[in-house]
N, C-alpha and C positions, 0 to 999 in steps of 0.2 A: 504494500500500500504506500509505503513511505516511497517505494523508487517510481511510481506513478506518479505522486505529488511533488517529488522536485521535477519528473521529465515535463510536466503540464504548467511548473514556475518556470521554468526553463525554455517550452518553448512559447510562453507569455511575454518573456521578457525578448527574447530573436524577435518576436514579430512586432511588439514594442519600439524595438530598436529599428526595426526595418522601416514602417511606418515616420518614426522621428525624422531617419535620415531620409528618405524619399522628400518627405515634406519641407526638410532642411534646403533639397537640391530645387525641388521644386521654387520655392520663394528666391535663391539665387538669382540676379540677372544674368542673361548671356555673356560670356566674356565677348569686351572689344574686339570690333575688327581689327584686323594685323593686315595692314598693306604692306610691311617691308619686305622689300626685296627688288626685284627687278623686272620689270614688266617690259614687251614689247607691244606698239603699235599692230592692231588690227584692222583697225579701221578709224578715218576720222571724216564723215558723214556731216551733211547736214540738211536740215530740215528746215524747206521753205515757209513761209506763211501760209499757201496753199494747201499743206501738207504734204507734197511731194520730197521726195528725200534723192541726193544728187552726191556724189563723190566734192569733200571741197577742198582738199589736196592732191586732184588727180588720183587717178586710174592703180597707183602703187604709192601708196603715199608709208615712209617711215618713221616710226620714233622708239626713243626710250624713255621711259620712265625709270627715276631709282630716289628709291624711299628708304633711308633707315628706322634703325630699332627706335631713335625719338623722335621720327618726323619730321624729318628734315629731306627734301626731296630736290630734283632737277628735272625738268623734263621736257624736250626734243620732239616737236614735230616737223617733217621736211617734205614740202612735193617732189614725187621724183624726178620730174619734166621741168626742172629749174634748169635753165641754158647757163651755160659757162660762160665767163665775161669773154668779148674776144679778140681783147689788149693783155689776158691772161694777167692784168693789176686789179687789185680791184680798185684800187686811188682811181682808176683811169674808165670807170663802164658810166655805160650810158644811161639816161635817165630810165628804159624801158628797160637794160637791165638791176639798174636798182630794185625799179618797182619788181621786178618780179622776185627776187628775192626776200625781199618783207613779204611779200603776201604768198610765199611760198616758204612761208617759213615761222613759225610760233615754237618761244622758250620763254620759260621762266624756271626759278627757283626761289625756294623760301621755306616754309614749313606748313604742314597738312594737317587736320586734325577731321576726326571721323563721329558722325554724330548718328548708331547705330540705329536710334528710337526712332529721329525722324527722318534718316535716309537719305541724309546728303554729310557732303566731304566740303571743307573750308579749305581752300589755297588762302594762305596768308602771304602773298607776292611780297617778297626783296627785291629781286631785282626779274627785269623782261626786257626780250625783243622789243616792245611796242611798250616806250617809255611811259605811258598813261596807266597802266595797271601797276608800278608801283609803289607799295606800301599799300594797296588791296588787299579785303578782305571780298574773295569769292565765294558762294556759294554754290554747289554740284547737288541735283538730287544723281545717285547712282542706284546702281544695279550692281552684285555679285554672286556670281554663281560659278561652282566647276572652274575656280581660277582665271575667273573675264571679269575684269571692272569696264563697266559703260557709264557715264555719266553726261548728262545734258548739260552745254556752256549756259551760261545767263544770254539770252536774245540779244541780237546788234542789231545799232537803231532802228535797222530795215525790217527787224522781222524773224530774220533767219537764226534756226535754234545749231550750233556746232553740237555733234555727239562723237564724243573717243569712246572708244574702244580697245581697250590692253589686255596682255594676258601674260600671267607670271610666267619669267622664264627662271625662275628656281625659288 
């Protein structure tokens, strides 16, 4: 009798314990997303007013993204159909190769921070290409799944939504 009475304290107290800890894990939040590491460019899309959606780095467009453990990131977009200057200086190209290079072309760095609950990423801009974003505070609603971040740029005055698309390369 007595080894029936401790095995039924015994297994009151395992399922006790089971119960606690589940409900322990349960009320936990998610841990943080972890972007660090190194992402390449998949796609950098954009999205008309229309809704139509159009290549806006060209047909191969590349980048890198690289994030560390604190969130301090760099990151590289480039059209691949950017013409070479053809004084081979760049002191020396022409106004129509300037322009193509700035608009074949988006950097910045600074630091990221990730706001899990409501599903956007903050670029905190240091420094950019296009001297007007910084000391910016951007906001990205994103997507992540299966190792692909996608996030939507904030609209240019025209309308048109920019969407990247990365995917960890380790």
């Amino acid at each position: 009798m007595k080894a029936r009475t401790a095995r039924n304290v015994l297994a009151l107290l395992v399922s006790a314990c089971s119960l606690w800890t589940s409900s322990a894990l349960a009320d936990q939040a998610a841990p943080p997303l972890s972007l660090a590491g190194t992402w390449t460019l998949v796609a950098a899309d954009v999205q008309h007013p229309d809704g139509s959606v159009a290549r806006d780095f060209g047909a191969k467009p590349s980048g890198l993204l690289l994030i560390d453990s604190k969130g301090r990131y760099s990151l590289q977009i480039f059209k691949a159909e950017r013409p070479q200057f053809a004084e081979g200086d760049k002191a020396k190209g022409t106004d129509g190769e300037y322009k193509a290079v700035v608009m074949g072309s988006s950097t910045h760095f600074g630091t990221i921070s990730v706001d899990s609950t409501s599903g956007t990423l903050v670029f905190h801009i240091q420094g950019a290409s296009f001297p007007n974003w910084e000391g910016q505070q951007q906001s990205r609603h994103y997507e992540f799944k299966d190792n692909v971040l996608s996030y939507r740029v904030t609209p240019r005055p025209n309308g048109d939504i920019p969407i990247s698309v990365w995917k960890r390369i380790d």
